[in-house]
N, C-alpha and C positions, 0 to 999 in steps of 0.2 A: 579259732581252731575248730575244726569238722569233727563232730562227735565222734566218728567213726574211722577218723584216720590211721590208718595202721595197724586198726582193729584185725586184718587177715592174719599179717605176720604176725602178731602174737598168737593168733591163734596157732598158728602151724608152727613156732616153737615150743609152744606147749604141748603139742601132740610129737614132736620129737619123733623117734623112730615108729611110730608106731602106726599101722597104715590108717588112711582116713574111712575105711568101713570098721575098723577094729574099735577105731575112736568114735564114731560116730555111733556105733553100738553101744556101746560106753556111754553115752548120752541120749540114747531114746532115741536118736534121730537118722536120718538116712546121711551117706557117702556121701549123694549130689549135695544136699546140703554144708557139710562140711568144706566139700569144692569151693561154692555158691560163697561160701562164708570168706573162706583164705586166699579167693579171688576177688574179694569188694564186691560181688554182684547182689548180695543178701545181704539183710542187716538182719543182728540176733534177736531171736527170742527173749521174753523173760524166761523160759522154763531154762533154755539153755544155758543161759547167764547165772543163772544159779546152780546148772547142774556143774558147770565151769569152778565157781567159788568153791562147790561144797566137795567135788568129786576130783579137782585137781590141784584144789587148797590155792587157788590165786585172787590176788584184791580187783574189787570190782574197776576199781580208781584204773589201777595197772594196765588190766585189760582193756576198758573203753579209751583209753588216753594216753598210755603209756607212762604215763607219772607215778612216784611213789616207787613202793618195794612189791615186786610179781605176786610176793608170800605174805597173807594178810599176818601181824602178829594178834592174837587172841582168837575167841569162837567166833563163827556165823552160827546162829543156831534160826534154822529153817522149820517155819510151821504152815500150814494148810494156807492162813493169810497171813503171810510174810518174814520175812525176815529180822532177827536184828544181832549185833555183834558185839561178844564180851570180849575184852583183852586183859594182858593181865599173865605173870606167870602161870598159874594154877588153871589156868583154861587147859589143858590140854584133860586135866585129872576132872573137870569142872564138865567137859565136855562128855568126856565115858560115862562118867554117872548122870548125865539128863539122857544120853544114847540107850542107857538101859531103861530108865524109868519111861520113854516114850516107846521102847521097846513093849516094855511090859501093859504099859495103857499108855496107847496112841491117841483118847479121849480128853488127856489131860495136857495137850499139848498147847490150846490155846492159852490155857490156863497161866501154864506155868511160863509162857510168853510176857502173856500181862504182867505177872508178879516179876520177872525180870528186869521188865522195863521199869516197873515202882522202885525197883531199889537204885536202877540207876538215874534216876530222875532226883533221888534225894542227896 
């Protein structure tokens, strides 16, 4: 299977009615890009790929492959150097209160990355 097969259509389902300079503003990036992307001609970014996860709520899995469910169940929770994702009922409530406290000190973001990943390591 080609990493990338099919990777346009979803993107262009994903953006649904909504035009590709509206969308792509939405994402940091320019129009031609977006084109670039839901005609096979470009392959994505990482920034985009996560702006994708985080800003249209889809699984990475979904998007590069088409496999799996579009809608990741639990958090991605996004820091400076990278990501990782909690699931779980209570992610939703779990998610607002780490949204404010990175809010309030975007300092302690590594931090509380590491300490996430310790708890689910145990």
């Amino acid at each position: 299977m080609q990493l990338y097969a099919g990777l346009g259509s979803r993107i262009r389902q994903v953006r649904g009615e909504r035009t590709q300079k509206t969308f792509a503003q939405a994402h940091g990036t320019s129009q031609g890009y977006i084109s670039d992307l839901e005609h096979d001609r470009a392959q994505p970014s990482f920034h985009f790929l996560v702006s994708m996860m985080n800003k249209e709520d889809v699984s990475l899995d979904w998007l590069m492959s088409g496999r799996g469910n579009q809608h990741p169940t639990g958090l991605l929770l996004g820091t400076s150097t990278g990501s990782i994702h909690l699931g779980g009922e209570q992610s939703s409530e779990i998610y607002q209160k780490l949204e404010q406290l990175i809010r309030l000190r975007p300092d302690l973001s590594q931090t509380l990355k590491s300490f996430i990943e310790s708890l689910l390591k145990e």
